[in-house]
C-alpha positions in Angstrom: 0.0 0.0 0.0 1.0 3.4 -0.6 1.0 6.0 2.1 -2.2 7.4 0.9 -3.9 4.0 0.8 -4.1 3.2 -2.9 -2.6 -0.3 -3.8 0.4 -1.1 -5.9 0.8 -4.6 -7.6 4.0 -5.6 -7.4 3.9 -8.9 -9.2 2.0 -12.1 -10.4 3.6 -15.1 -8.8 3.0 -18.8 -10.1 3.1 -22.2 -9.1 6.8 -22.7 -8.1 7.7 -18.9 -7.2 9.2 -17.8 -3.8 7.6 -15.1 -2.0 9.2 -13.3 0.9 12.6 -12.5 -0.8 12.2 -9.0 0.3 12.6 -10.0 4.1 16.1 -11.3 4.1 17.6 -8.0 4.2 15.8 -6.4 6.9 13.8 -8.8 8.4 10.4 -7.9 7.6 8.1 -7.8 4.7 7.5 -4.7 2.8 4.7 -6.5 1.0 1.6 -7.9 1.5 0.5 -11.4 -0.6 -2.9 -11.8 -1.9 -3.8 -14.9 -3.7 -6.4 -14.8 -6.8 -7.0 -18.4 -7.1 -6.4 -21.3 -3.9 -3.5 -21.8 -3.5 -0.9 -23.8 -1.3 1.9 -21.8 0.5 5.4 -23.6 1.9 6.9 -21.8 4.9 10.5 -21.9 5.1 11.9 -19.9 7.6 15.2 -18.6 6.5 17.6 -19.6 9.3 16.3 -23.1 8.3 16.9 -22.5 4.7 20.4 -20.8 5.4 21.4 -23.8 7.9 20.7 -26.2 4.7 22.6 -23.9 2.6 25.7 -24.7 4.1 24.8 -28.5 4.5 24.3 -28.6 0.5 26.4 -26.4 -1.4 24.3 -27.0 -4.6 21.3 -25.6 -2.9 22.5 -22.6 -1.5 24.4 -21.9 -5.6 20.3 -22.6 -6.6 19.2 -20.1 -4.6 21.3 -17.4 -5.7 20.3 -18.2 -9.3 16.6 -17.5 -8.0 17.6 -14.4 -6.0 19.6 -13.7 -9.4 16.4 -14.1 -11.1 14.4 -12.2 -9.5 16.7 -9.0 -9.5 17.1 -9.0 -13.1 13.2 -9.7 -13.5 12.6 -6.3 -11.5 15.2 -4.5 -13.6 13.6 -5.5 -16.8 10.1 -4.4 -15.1 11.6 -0.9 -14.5 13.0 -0.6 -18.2 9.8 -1.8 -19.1 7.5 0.8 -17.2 10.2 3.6 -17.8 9.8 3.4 -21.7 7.2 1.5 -23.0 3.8 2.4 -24.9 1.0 0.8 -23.4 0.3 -2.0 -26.3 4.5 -2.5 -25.6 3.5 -2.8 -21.9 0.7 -5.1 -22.4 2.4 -7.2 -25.2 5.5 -7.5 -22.7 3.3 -8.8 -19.8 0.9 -11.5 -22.1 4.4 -12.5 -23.6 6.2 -13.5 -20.2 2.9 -14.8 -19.0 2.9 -17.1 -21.9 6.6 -17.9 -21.1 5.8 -18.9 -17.9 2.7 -20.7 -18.5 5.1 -23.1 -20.7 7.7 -23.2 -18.2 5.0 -25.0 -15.6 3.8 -27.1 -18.6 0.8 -25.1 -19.7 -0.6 -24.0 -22.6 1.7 -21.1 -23.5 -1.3 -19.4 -25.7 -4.2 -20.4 -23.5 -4.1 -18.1 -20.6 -6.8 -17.9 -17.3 -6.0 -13.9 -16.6 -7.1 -14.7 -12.9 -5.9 -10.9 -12.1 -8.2 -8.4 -13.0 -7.8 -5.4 -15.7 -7.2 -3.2 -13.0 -4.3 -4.9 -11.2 -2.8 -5.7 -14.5 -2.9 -1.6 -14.4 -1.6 -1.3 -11.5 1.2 -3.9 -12.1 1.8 -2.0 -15.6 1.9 1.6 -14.5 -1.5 1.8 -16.6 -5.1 2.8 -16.0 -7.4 0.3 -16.3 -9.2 2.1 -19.2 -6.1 1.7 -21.1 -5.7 -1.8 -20.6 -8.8 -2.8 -21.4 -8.4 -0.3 -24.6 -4.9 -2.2 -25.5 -6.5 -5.5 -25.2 -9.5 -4.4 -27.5 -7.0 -3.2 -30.0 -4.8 -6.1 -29.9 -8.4 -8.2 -30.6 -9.3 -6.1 -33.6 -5.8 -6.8 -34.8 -6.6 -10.6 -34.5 -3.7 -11.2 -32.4 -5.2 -12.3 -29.2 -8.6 -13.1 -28.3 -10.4 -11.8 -25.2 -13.6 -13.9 -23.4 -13.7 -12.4 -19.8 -10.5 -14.1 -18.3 -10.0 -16.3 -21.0 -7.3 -15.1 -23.2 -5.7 -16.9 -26.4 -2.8 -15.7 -28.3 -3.8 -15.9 -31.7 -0.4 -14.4 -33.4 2.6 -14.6 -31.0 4.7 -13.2 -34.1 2.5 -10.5 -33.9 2.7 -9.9 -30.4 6.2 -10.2 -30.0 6.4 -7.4 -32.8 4.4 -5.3 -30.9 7.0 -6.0 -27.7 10.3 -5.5 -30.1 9.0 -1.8 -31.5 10.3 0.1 -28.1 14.2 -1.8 -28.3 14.3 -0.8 -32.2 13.3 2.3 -31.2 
């Protein structure tokens, strides 16, 4: 939450995601963690975590890759907000969705949006008019299509072109 009260999404985590990262360095959360969907959580309490670390060297090199991860994850989300268009922005977001809908074994082009317009905003830097514009366009242009949550990519060419115009740019 800011100061003021308005909410800020700070990220869409999966299946297989850690929360909590930003805890380690001073020992509280700055976050709060909804869930959109039931969900299963596994607490690990990091003194336990850091105690198996040293235990099994492979683990503690695995999480630093996912610590790694997640830093450069943030950076690309601050180049992203910093100096994309809006149908960049949106493309971006359905794209690594997609990505990581395949990663878990999914259906990279059959997505359940189980995040609202709004905190897809919110997540984007965007109003929720815009988004739901964006997505209308990118459904005119026959490159995704739109049922209330249910979202197919129709032309991931197309969207990916869409996500490359800011880097040639």
């Amino acid at each position: 939450l800011h100061e003021d009260g308005r909410e800020q999404v700070a990220g869409f985590h999966m299946a297989g995601d850690l929360l909590g990262l930003d805890a380690i360095g001073g020992g509280h959360h700055v976050c709060d963690a909804v869930a959109l969907d039931d969900s299963e959580v596994c607490e690990i309490p990091l003194d336990a975590l850091e105690q198996l670390s040293r235990e099994i060297p492979s683990l503690q090199l695995h999480f630093h890759r996912i610590l790694s991860r997640e830093i450069v994850r943030d950076h690309g989300m601050m180049l992203l907000l910093g100096s994309m268009r809006a149908d960049e922005r949106l493309a971006v977001f359905l794209l690594n969705l997609s990505q990581r809908h395949a990663a878990r074994g999914y259906s990279p082009v059959e997505l359940l949006l189980r995040m609202t317009r709004a905190d897809i905003g919110s997540y984007l830097g965007l109003k929720l008019e815009t988004v739901s514009r964006a997505l209308s366009r990118m459904q005119a242009l026959d490159l995704i299509e739109v049922r209330n949550r249910h979202l197919r990519i129709i032309d991931m060419d197309g969207l990916k072109s869409i996500a490359s115009r800011c880097a040639a740019t």
